[in-house]
C-alpha positions as semicolon CSV with decimal commas, in nm:
position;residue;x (nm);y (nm);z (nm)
1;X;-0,175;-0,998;1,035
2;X;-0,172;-1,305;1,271
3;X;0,258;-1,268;1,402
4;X;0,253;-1,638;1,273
5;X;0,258;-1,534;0,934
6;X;0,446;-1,228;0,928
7;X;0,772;-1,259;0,710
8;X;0,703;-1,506;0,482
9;X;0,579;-1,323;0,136
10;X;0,245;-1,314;0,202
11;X;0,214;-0,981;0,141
12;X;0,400;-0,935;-0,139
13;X;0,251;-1,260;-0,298
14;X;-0,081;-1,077;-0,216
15;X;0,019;-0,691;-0,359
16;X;0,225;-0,840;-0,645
17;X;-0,135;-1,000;-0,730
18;X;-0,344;-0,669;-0,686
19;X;-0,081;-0,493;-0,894
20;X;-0,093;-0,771;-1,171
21;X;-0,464;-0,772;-1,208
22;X;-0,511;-0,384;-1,153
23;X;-0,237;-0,336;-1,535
24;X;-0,355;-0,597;-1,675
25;X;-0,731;-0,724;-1,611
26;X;-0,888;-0,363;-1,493
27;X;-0,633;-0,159;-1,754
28;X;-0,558;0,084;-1,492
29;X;-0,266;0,338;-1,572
30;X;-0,185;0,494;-1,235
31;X;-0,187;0,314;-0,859
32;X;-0,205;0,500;-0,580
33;X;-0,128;0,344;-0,252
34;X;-0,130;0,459;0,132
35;X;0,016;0,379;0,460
36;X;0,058;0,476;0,775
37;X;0,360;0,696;0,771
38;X;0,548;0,497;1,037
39;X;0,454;0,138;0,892
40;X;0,818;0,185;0,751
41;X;0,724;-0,207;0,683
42;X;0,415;-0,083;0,441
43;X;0,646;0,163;0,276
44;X;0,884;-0,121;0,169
45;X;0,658;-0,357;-0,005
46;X;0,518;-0,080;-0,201
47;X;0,858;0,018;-0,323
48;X;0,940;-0,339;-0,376
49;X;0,630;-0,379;-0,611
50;X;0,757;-0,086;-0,814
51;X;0,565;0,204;-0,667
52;X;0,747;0,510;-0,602
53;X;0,679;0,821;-0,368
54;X;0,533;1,096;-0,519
55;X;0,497;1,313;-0,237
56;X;0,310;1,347;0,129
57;X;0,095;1,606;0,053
58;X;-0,246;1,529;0,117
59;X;-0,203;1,215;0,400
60;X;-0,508;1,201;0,610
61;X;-0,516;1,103;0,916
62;X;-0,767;0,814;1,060
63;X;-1,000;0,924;1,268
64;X;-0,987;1,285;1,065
65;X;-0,914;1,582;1,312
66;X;-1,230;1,706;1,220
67;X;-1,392;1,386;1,334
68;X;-1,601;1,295;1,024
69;X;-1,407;1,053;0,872
């Protein structure tokens, strides 16, 4: 994001959104979400929408070490 528009809600405003439509227009039950594990800024608007760490099994990183992905 542009530094011009970092810090004021976008984000939030934008994942609050996702999260509202995801419930309650698709009917999902479960959200999973990634980030980069030092985007400690990431980390905090998930937990601010209500998501909660599960665990950090599984986190792939981008390009894979195996180069396909």
């Amino acid at each position: 994001m542009h530094p011009e528009y970092l810090k004021k809600g976008y984000a939030l405003e934008a994942a609050l959104a996702l999260k509202e439509y995801a419930i309650h227009g698709l009917k999902v039950r479960k959200l999973i979400a990634h980030c980069d594990r030092q985007n400690e800024n990431s980390e905090k608007l998930m937990q601010k929408i209500g998501l909660q760490r599960e665990n950090t099994i599984g986190i792939r990183q981008y390009p894979d070490e195996r180069g396909d992905g």
